[in-house]
MARKOLGU-395359 format. One record per residue (C-alpha): x negated, y negated, z negated. Coordinates in nm, 4 decimals, always signed. Each point is the difference from the previous one (the first is absolute). Layout:
BEGIN
<x: X y: Y z: Z> .
...
***
This chain:
BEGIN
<x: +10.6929 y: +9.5228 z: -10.8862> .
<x: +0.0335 y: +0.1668 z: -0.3146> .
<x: +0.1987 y: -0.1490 z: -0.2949> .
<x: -0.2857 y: -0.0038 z: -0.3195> .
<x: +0.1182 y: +0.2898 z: -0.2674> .
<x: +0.1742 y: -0.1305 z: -0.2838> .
<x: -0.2398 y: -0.0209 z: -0.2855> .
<x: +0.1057 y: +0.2468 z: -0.3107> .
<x: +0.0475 y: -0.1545 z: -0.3423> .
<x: -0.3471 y: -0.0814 z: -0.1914> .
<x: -0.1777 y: +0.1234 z: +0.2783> .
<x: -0.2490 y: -0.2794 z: +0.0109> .
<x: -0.1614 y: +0.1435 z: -0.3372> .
<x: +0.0247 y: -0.2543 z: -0.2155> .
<x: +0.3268 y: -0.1534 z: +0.0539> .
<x: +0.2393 y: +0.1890 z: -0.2171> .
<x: +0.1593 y: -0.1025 z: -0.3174> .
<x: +0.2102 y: +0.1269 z: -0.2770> .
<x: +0.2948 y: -0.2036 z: -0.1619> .
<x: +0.1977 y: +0.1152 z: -0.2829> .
<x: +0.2837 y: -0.2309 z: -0.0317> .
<x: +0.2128 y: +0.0662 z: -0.3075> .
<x: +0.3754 y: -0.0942 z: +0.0216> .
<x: +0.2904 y: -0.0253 z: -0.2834> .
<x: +0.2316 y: +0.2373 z: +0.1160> .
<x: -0.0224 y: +0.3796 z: -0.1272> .
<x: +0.3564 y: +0.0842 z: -0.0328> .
<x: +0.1971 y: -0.0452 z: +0.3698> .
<x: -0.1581 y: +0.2735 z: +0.2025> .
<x: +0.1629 y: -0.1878 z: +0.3348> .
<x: -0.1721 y: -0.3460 z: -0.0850> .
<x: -0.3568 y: +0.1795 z: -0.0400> .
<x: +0.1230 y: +0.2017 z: +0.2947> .
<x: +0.0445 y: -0.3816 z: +0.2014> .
<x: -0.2817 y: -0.1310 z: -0.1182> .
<x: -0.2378 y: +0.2728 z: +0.1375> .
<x: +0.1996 y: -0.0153 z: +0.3522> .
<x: -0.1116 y: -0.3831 z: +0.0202> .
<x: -0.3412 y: +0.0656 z: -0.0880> .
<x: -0.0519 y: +0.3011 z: +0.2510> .
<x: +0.1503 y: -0.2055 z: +0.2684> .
<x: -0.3141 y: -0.2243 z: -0.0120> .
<x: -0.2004 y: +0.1661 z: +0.2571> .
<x: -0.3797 y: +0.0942 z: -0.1000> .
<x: +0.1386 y: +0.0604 z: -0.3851> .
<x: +0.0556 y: +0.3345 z: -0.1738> .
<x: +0.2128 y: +0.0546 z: -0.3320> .
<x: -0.1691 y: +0.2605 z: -0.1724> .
<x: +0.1874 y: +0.0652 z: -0.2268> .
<x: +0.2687 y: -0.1809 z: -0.2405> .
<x: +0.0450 y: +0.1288 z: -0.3568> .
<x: +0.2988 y: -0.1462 z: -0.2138> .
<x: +0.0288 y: +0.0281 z: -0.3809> .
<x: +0.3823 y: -0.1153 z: -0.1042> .
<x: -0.1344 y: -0.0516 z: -0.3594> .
<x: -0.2574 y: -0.2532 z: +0.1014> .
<x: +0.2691 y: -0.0935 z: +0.2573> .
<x: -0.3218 y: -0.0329 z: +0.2775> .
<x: -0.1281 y: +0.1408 z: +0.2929> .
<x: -0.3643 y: +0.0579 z: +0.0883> .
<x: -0.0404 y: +0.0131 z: +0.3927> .
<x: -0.3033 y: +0.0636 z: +0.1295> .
<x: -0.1108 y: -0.1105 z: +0.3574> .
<x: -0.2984 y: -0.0348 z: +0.2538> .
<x: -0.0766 y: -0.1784 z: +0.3241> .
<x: -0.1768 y: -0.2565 z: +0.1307> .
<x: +0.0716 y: -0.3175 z: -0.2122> .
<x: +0.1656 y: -0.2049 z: +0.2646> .
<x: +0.2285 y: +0.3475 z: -0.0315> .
<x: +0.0518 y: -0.0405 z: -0.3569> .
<x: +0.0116 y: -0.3559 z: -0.0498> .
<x: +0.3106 y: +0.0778 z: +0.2406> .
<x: +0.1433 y: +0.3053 z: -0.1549> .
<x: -0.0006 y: -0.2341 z: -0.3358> .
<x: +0.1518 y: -0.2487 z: +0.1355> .
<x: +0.2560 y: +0.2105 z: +0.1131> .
<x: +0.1099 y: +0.2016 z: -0.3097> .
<x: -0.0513 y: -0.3378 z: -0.2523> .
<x: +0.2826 y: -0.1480 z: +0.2877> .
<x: +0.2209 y: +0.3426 z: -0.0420> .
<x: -0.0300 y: +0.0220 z: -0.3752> .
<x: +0.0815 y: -0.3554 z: -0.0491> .
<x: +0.3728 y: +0.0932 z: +0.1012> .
<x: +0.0321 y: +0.2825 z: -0.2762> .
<x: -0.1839 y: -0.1150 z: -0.2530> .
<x: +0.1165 y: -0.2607 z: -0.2808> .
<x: -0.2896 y: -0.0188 z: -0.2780> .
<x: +0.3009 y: -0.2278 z: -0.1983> .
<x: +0.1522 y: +0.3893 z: -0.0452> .
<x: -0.2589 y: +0.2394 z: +0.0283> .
<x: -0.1421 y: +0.2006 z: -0.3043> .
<x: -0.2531 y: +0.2336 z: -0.0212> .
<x: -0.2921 y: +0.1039 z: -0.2376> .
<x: -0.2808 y: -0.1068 z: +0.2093> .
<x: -0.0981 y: -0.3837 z: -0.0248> .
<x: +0.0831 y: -0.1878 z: +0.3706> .
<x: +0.0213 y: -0.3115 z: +0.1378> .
<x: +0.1414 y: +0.0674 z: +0.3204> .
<x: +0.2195 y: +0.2564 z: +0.2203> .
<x: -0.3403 y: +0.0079 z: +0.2061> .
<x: -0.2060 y: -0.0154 z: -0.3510> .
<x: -0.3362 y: +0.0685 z: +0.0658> .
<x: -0.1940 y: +0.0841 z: +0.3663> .
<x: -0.3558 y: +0.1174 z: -0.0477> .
<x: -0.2194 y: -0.0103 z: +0.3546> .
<x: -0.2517 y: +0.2823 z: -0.0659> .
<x: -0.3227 y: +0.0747 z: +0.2598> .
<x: -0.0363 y: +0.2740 z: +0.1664> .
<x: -0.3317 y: +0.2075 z: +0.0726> .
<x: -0.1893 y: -0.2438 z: +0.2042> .
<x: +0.2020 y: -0.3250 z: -0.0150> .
<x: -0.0526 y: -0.2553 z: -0.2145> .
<x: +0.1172 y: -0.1580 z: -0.3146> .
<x: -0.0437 y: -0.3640 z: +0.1574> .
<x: +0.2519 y: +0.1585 z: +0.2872> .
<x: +0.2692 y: +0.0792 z: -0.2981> .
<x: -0.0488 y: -0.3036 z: -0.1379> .
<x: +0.0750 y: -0.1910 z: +0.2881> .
<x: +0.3294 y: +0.2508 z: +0.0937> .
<x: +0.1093 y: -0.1128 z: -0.3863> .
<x: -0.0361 y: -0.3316 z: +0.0594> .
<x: +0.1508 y: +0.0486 z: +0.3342> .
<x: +0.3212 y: +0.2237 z: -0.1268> .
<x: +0.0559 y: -0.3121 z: -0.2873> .
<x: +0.0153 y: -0.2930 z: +0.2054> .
<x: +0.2942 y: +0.2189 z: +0.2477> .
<x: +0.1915 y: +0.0737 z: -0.3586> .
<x: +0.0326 y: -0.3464 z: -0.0826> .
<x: +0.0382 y: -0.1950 z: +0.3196> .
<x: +0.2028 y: +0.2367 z: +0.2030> .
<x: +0.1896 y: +0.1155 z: -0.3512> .
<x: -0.0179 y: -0.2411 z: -0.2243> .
<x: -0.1573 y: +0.2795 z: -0.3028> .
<x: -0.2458 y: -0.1717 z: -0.2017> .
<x: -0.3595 y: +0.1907 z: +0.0295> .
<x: -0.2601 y: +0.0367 z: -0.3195> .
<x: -0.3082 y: +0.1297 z: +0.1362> .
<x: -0.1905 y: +0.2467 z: -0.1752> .
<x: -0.2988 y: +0.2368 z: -0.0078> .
<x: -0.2524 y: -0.1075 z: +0.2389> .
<x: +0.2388 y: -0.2237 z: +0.1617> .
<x: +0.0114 y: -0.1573 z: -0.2525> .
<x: +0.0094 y: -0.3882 z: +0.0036> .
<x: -0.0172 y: -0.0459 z: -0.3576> .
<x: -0.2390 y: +0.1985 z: -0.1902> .
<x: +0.2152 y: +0.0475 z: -0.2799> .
<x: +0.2671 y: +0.1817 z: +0.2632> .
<x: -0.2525 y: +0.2255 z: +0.0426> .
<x: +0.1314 y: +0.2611 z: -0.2248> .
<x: +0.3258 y: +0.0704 z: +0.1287> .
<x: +0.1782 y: +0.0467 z: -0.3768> .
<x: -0.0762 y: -0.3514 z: -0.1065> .
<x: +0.2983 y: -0.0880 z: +0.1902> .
<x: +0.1975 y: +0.2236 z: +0.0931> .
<x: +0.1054 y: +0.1691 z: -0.3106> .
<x: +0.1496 y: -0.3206 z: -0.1134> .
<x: +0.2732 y: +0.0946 z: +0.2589> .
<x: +0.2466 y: -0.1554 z: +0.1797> .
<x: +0.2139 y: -0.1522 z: -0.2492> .
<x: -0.3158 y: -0.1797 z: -0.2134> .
<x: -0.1109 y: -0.1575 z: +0.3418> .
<x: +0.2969 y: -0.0904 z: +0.1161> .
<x: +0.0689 y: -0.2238 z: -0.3311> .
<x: -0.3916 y: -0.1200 z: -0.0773> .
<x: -0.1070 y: -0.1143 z: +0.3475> .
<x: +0.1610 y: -0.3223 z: +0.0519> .
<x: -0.2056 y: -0.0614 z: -0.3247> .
<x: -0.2924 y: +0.1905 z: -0.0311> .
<x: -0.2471 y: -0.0555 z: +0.3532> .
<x: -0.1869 y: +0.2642 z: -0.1545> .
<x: +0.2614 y: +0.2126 z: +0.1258> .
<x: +0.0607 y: -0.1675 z: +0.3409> .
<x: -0.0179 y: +0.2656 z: +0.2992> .
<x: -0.2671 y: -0.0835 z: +0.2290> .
<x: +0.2731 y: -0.0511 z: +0.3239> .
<x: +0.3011 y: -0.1177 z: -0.0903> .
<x: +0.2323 y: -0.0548 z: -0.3071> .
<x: -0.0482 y: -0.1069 z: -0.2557> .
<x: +0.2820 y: +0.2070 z: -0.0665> .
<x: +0.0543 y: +0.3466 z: +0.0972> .
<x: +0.2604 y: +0.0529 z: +0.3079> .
<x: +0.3066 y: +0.0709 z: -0.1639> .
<x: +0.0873 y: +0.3245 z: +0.0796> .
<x: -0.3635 y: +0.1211 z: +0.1530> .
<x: -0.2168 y: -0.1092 z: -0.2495> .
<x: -0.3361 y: -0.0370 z: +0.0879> .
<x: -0.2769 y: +0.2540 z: +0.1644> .
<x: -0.3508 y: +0.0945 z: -0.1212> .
<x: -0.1939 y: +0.0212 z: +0.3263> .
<x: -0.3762 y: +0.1363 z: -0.0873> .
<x: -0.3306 y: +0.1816 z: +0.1107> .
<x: -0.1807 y: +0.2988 z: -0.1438> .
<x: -0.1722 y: +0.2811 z: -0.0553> .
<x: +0.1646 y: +0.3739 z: -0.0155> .
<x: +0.2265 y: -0.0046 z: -0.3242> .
<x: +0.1858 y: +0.3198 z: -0.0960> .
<x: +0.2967 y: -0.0036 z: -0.2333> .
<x: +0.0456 y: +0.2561 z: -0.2402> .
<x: +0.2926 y: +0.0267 z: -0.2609> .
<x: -0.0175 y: +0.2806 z: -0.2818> .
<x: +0.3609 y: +0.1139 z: -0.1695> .
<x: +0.0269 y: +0.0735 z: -0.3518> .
<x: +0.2489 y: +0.1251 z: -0.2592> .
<x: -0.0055 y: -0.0465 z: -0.4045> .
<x: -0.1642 y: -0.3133 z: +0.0402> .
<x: +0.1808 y: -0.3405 z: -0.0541> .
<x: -0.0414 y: -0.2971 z: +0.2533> .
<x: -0.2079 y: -0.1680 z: -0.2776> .
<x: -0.2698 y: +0.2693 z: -0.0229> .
<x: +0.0491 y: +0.0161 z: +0.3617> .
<x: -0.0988 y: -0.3263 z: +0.0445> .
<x: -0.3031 y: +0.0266 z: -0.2235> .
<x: -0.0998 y: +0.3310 z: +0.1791> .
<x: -0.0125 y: -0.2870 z: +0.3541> .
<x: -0.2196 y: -0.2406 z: -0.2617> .
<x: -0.2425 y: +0.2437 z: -0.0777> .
<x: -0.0859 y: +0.0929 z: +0.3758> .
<x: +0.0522 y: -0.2986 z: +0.1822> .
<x: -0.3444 y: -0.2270 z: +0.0208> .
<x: +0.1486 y: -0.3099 z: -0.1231> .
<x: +0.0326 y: +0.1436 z: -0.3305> .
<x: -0.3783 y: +0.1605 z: -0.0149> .
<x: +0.1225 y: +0.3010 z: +0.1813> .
<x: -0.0650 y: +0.1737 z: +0.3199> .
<x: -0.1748 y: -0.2092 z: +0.3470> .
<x: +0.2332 y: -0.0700 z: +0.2284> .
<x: +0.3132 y: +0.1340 z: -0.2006> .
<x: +0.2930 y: -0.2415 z: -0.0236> .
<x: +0.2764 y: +0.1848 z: -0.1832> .
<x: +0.3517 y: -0.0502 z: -0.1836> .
<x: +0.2437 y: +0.1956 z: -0.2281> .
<x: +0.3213 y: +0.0490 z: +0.1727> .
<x: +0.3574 y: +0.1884 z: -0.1847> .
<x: +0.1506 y: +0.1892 z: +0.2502> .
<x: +0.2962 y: +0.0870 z: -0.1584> .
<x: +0.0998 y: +0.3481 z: -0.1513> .
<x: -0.2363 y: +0.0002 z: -0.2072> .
<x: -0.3024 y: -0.0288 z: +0.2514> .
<x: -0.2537 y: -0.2794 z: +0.0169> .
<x: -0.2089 y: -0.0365 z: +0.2386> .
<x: -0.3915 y: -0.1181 z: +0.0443> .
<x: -0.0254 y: -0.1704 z: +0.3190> .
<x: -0.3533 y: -0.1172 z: +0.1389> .
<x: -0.1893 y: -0.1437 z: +0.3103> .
<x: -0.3206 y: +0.1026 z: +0.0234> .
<x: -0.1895 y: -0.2972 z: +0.1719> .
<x: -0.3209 y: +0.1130 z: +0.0733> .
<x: +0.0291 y: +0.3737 z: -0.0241> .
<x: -0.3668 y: +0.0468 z: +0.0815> .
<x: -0.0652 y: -0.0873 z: -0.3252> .
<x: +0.3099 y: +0.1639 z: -0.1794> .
<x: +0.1239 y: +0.2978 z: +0.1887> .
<x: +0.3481 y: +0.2149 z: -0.0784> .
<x: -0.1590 y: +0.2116 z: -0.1738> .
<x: -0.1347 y: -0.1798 z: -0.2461> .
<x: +0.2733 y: -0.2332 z: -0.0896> .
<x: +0.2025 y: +0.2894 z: +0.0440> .
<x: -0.1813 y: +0.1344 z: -0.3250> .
<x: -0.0367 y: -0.3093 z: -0.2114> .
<x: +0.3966 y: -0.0272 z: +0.0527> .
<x: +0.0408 y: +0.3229 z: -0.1065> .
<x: -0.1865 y: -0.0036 z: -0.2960> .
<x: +0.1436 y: -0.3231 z: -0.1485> .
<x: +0.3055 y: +0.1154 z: +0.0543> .
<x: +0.0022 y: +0.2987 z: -0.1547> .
<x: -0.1585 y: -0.1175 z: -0.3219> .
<x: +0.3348 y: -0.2060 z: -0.0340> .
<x: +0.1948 y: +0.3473 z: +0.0305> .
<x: +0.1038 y: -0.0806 z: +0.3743> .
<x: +0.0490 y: +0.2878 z: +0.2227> .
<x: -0.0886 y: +0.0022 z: +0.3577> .
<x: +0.2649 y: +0.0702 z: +0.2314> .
<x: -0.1552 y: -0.1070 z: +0.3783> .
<x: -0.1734 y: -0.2571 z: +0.2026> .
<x: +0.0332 y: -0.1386 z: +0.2987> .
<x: -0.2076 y: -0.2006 z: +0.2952> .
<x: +0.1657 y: -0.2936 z: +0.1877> .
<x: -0.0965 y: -0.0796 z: +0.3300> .
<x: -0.2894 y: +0.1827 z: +0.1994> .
<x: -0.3377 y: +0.0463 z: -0.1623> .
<x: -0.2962 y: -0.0069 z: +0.2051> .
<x: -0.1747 y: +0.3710 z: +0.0088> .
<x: -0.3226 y: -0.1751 z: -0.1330> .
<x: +0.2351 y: -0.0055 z: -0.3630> .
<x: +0.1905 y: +0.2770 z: +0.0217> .
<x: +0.0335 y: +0.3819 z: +0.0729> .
<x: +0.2592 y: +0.1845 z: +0.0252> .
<x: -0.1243 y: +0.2810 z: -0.1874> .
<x: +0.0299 y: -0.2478 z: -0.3605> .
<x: +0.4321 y: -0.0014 z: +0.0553> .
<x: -0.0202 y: +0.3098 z: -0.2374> .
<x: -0.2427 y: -0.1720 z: -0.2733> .
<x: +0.2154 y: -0.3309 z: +0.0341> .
<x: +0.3448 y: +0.1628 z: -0.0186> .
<x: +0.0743 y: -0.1690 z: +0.3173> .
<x: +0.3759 y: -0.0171 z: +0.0989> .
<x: -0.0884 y: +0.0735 z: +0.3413> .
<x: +0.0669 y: +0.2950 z: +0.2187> .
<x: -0.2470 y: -0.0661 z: +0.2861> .
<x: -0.3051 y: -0.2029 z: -0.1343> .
<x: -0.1993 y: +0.0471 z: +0.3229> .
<x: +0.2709 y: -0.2386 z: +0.1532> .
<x: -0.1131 y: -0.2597 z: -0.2902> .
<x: -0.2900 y: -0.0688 z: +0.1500> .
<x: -0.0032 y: -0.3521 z: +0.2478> .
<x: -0.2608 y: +0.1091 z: +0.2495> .
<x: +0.1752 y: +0.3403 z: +0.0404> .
<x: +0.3731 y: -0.2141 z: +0.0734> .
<x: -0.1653 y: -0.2098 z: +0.2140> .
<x: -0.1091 y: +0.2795 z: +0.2382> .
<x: +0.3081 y: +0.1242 z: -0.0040> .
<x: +0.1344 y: -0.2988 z: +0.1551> .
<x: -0.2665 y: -0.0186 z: +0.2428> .
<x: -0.2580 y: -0.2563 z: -0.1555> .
<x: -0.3324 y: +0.0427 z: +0.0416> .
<x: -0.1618 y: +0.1248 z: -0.3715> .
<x: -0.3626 y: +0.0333 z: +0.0063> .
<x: -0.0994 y: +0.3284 z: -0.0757> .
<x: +0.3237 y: +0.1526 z: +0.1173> .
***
């Protein structure tokens, strides 16, 4: 008799999944470098690619798989970085509250959101029982609608939750704590939609207008839909405009792209570059805007996420 064929990743149509966990390391090439071998060793799981920034001291990863695959390739690299990460030590400009600080489960084509919820909820009950990290959910895992929006937390940062939780329930993780693990911290584990995150470099402009630049785009201050944004220095000089755009259906590159521009250089700011983290669906971005955006990128094309995933073999509708 004939042994079945194996089936191929995602095969089934509807039972692939994005993650994009987000870890606090950016400046030890080796430890990113160990962290991605323990993910890829979960079989059914594919690293796309892992982008590391050793200002914000963070790297992006980006993955797909099944989501038994990536609830395993999480738990994996949250048990690797644990050993190399000590939040008590670690600076960097980007808020965090843990070496694994945020993982976003993301549908794919035909699967549903219910299906990432339920690999969030999944992934966060492994992190604390098997780890003992704390786990806030967020987006639509969240458990608390107030936890929806990821920022209402997070950017408090390590340090703030670490001394308010014992007093605050408020500020309680939803598994585990109160307090933060010592060294760890605790994880954001959430659901939702495609996000794309965009960050725009200036010069001649001081962190404070830089800052107000973020206020006047982001839609919690009257600005743009689905623009979260903050003022960043960079150092040398540079400051930096860094933005997710959360429902980029609504607010494309493009257009933020232009609003940036223009508030920024009514305050005398000169633009110097952007950049894209992570891999943008093709529905919100061409490759034939890196020119107009000033993109520090030499191969756009390989930006894309469906275009990486068929390059590793995953099955991209259309492709």
């Amino acid at each position: 008799m004939t042994a079945p064929r194996e089936r191929p990743i995602g095969s089934g149509g509807n039972d692939l999944l994005v993650c994009v966990p987000n870890w606090s390391e950016g400046r030890r090439p080796e430890v990113v470098e160990t962290l991605v071998r323990a993910m890829e060793r979960c079989r059914g799981a594919v690293v796309l690619s892992a982008e590391s920034d050793p200002v914000h001291h963070r790297t992006v990863t980006t993955l797909a798989g099944t989501a038994e695959a990536l609830c395993e390739a999480v738990r994996a690299g949250a048990g690797t970085i644990l050993h190399w990460v000590d939040l008590g030590a670690h600076e960097g400009l980007h808020p965090r509250i843990g070496a694994l600080d945020v993982c976003p489960f993301v549908p794919f084509e035909g699967n549903s959101m219910e299906s990432a919820i339920a690999c969030a909820h999944r992934t966060g009950e492994r992190l604390w029982r098997e780890l003992g990290v704390p786990v806030y959910f967020y987006g639509e895992a969240a458990r608390i609608p107030e936890r929806r929006d990821l920022s209402s937390f997070r950017n408090l940062g390590f340090e703030v939750l670490a001394e308010r939780t014992d007093t605050d329930p408020s500020l309680r993780p939803d598994l585990g704590g109160p307090a933060p693990h010592p060294t760890a911290g605790a994880t954001a584990v959430g659901a939702r939609g495609p996000l794309l995150a965009f960050n725009m470099v200036f010069e001649a402009l001081s962190p404070r207008e830089a800052r107000r630049v973020a206020s006047l785009v982001r839609e919690r201050d009257g600005g743009l839909p689905g623009v979260k944004a903050l003022g960043l220095p960079l150092g040398a000089g540079r400051v930096q405009v860094s933005m997710n755009l959360v429902d980029p259906a609504r607010t494309g590159l493009l257009e933020v792209f232009d609003a940036v521009l223009a508030a920024a250089e009514a305050r005398g700011g000169r633009f110097l570059e952007s950049e894209l983290v992570g891999l943008p669906p093709r529905a919100f971005f061409d490759p034939s805007w890196a020119g107009d955006l000033r993109l520090r990128d030499s191969k756009p094309e390989r930006r894309v996420l469906e275009r990486r995933m068929a390059e590793r073999g995953l099955p991209v509708g259309g492709e």
